[in-house]
N, C-alpha and C positions, 0 to 999 in steps of 0.2 A: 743824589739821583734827581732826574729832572721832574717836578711834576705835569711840566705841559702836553706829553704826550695820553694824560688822563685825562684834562678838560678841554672841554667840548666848545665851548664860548667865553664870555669875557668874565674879568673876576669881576666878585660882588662890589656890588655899592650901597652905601645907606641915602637915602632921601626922603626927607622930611615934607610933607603937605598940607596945608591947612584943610580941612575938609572943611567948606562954606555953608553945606547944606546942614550940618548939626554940630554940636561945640561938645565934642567927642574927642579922645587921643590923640595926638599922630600918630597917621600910619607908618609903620618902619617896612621898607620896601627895599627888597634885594633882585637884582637881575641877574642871571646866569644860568649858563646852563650844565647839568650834571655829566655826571661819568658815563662811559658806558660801559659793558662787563669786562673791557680788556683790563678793566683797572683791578678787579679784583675784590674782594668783601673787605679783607681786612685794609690794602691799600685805601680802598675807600673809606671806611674809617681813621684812615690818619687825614685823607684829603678834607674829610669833613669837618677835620679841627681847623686844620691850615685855614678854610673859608670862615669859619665861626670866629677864628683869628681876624683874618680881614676883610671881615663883614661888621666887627666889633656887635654894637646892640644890635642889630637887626637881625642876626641870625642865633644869637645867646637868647633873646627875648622869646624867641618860636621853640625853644628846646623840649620843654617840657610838654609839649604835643608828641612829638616825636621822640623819646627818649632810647628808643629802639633802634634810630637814627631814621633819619628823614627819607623818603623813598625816591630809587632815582629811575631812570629810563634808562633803558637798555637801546644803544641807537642804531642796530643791526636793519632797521628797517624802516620805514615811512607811515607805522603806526600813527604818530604825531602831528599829522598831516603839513609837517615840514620836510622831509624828506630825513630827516636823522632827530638827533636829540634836542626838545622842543628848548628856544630860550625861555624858559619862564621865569616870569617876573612873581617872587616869592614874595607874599604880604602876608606881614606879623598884625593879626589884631590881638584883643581881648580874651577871643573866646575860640581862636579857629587861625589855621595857618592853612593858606591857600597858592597855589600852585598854578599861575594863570595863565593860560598856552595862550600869548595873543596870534597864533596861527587860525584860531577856532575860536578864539572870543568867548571861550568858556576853560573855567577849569579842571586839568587835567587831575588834579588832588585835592583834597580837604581833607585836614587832620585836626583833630579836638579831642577832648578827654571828658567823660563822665565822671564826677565824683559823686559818693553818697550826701558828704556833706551840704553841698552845692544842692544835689535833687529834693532833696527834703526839705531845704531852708531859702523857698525863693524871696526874691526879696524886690522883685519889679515881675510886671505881667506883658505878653507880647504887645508890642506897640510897633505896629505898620509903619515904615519908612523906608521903602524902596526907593535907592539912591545911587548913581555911578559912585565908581569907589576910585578916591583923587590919587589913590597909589598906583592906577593903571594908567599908562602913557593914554596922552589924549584921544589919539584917534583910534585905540582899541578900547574908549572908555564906554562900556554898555549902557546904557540909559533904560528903564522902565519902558518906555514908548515903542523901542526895540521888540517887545513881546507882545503889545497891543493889537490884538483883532488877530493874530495869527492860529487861534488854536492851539497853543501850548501856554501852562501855566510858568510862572517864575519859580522854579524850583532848589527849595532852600540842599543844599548839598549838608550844613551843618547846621541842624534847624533850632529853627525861634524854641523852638521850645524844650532844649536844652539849654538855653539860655539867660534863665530868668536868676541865676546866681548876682547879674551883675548887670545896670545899666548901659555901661560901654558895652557889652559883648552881645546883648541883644540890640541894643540899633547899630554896631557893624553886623549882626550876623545878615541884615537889609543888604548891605551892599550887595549890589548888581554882579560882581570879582565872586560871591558866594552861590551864585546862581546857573542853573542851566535848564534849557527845553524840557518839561515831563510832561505826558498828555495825561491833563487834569482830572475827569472823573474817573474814579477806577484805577488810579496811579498815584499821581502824589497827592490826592483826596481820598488816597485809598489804602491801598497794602503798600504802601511807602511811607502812610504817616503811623501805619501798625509797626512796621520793621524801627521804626524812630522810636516808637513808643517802648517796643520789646525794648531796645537798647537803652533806654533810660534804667526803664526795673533792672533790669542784669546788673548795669552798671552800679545803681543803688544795693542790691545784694551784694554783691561780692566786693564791693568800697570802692574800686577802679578801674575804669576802662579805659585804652588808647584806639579810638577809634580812626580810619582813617577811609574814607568814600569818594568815590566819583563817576565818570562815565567811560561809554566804552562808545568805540564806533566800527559798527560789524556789518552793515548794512555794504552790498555792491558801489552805489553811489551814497553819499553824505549830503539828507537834508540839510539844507538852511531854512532861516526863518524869513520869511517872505511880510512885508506888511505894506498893503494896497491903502493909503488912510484918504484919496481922494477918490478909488474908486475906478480911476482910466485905467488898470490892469497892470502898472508897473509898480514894480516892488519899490516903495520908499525908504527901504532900513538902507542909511547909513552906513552901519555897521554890520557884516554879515555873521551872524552866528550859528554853529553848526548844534545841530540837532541830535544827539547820543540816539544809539538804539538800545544801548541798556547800559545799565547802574551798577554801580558794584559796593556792596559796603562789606568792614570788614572790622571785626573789635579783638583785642588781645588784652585779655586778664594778665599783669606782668607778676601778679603775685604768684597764680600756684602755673602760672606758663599754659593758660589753654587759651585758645583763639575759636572763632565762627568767624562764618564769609556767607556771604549771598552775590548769586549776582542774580538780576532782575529785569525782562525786558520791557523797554519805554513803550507800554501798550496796556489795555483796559485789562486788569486781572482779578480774580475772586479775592475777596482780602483774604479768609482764612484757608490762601492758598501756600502762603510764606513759606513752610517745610518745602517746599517743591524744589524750592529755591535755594535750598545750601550747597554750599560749594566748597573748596578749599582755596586755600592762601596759592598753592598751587597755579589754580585754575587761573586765578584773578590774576596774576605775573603775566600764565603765558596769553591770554587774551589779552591783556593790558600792555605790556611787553612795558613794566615796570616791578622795578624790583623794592620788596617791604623788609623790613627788620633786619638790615645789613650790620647795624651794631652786633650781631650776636653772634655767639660761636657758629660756626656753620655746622656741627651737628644736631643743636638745639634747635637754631631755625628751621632744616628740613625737614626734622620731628613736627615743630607744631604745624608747621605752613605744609606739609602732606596730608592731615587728619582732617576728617569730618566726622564729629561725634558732636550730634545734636545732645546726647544726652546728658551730655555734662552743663547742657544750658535750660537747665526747667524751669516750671514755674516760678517767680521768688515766695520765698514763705515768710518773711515780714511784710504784714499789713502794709506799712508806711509803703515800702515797695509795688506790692502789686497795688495801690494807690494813684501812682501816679501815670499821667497820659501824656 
């Protein structure tokens, strides 16, 4: 049977890059773009081998982020602000596989995993190195300066401070490919770095999380980021990147099969407002018009991805857990 009438754009490739600015990995970077739902859950899953096949490392190395299987786009519509299914260019680091729309110059996904072992046992501290990341084609590569004087912060999508397990995974988690628009005080100075924070402890209780975050764009028109740096009224960015109206994060316990979701709008909010904000797997699909946990039976999946049951996510009751920030 043919599989080209399921993909969407071209098949993967691996390419290797020096990264200049630090003596870090290669990044393993894949381009293509996913299915959309005529292909089916389980068809998808065999597609996902085919490509893991010939993607060779670059798409075997990002698995265990995704072990549920990688999340794809449903291309029914111009969510993607491509007019169908975004080509993203998929980069394998250390700590985080990222899914980067160069239609919007930010990423449409981020997925990473919480282990206990890892939260308890850091073994480096956040070190600031905000960097373009060499696995994005040059002229959608985002630069630090891109965000300068505009009023939004650089917003870690898979944050530093989940990542002190390991050297490499905290200075890629800098790269610029990890980052998008959040208005800083009261946002991601705020009940964004709470919701990071909860997701640590959970993660550290219950031994594993598959976490997987990003943005949404709900807004009439689609901010970009504007940056004036000489002051005559014209925008100097380069690079245009678009501005999310809200966040979506979402973590799955694979052990006893529960999941949480939030989604979040990019605006000044109370911190100990986070309950406000749960959502379902559901929700985050059909605002996202991307689809999660395709590996899995499709009964299983509409089980967990229907429920909101905050209370199967409580406080953690090890110390070491509620511990850490």
């Amino acid at each position: 049977m043919p599989v080209s009438p399921c993909i969407t754009g071209s098949y993967p490739r691996w390419n290797r890059q020096a990264d200049t600015a630090a003596a870090i990995p290669d990044s393993r970077v894949t381009s293509f773009s996913l299915p959309g739902p005529a292909c089916g859950k389980r068809r998808v899953g065999r597609l996902a081998l085919l490509l893991a096949v010939l993607a060779g490392p670059a798409l075997a190395d990002c698995d265990h982020f995704t072990p549920q299987g990688r999340p794809f786009h449903r291309a029914s519509d111009n969510a993607s602000g491509t007019g169908g299914a975004p080509d993203w260019v998929i980069l394998c680091h250390a700590g985080q596989v990222v899914a980067f729309n160069p239609a919007r110059n930010v990423p449409d996904w981020v997925a990473y995993r919480l282990r206990r072992e890892d939260l308890i046992s850091p073994r480096t501290e956040r070190r600031e190195a905000y960097r373009p990341d060499p696995g994005v084609p040059l002229k959608h590569r985002v630069a630090e300066d891109d965000y300068r004087k505009t009023g939004y912060d650089r917003g870690h999508l898979a944050p530093a401070g989940s990542m002190k397990w390991s050297e490499a995974a905290m200075s890629e988690s800098f790269f610029m490919s990890n980052m998008a628009p959040q208005v800083g005080a009261g946002f991601n100075r705020g009940i964004w770095r709470v919701l990071e924070r909860k997701m640590r402890q959970w993660g550290c209780e219950r031994g594993l999380l598959h976490v997987v975050t990003g943005p949404l764009y709900e807004d009439r028109e689609t901010t970009r980021l504007a940056v004036d740096m000489d002051g005559d009224g014209v925008d100097d960015n380069e690079i245009l990147v678009d501005v999310p109206s809200h966040f979506f994060k979402l973590a799955l316990d694979p052990g006893r099969m529960e999941a949480i979701a939030f989604i979040l709008p990019n605006r000044k909010l109370a911190a100990d407002s986070l309950s406000g904000f749960l959502t379902s797997i559901d929700e985050i699909e059909a605002r996202s018009r991307l689809d999660f946990l395709p590996n899995l039976l499709d009964e299983v999946e509409h089980d967990i991805e229907r429920r909101v049951e905050p209370g199967l996510w409580g406080r953690p009751v090890a110390a070491a857990c509620r511990a850490l920030h």
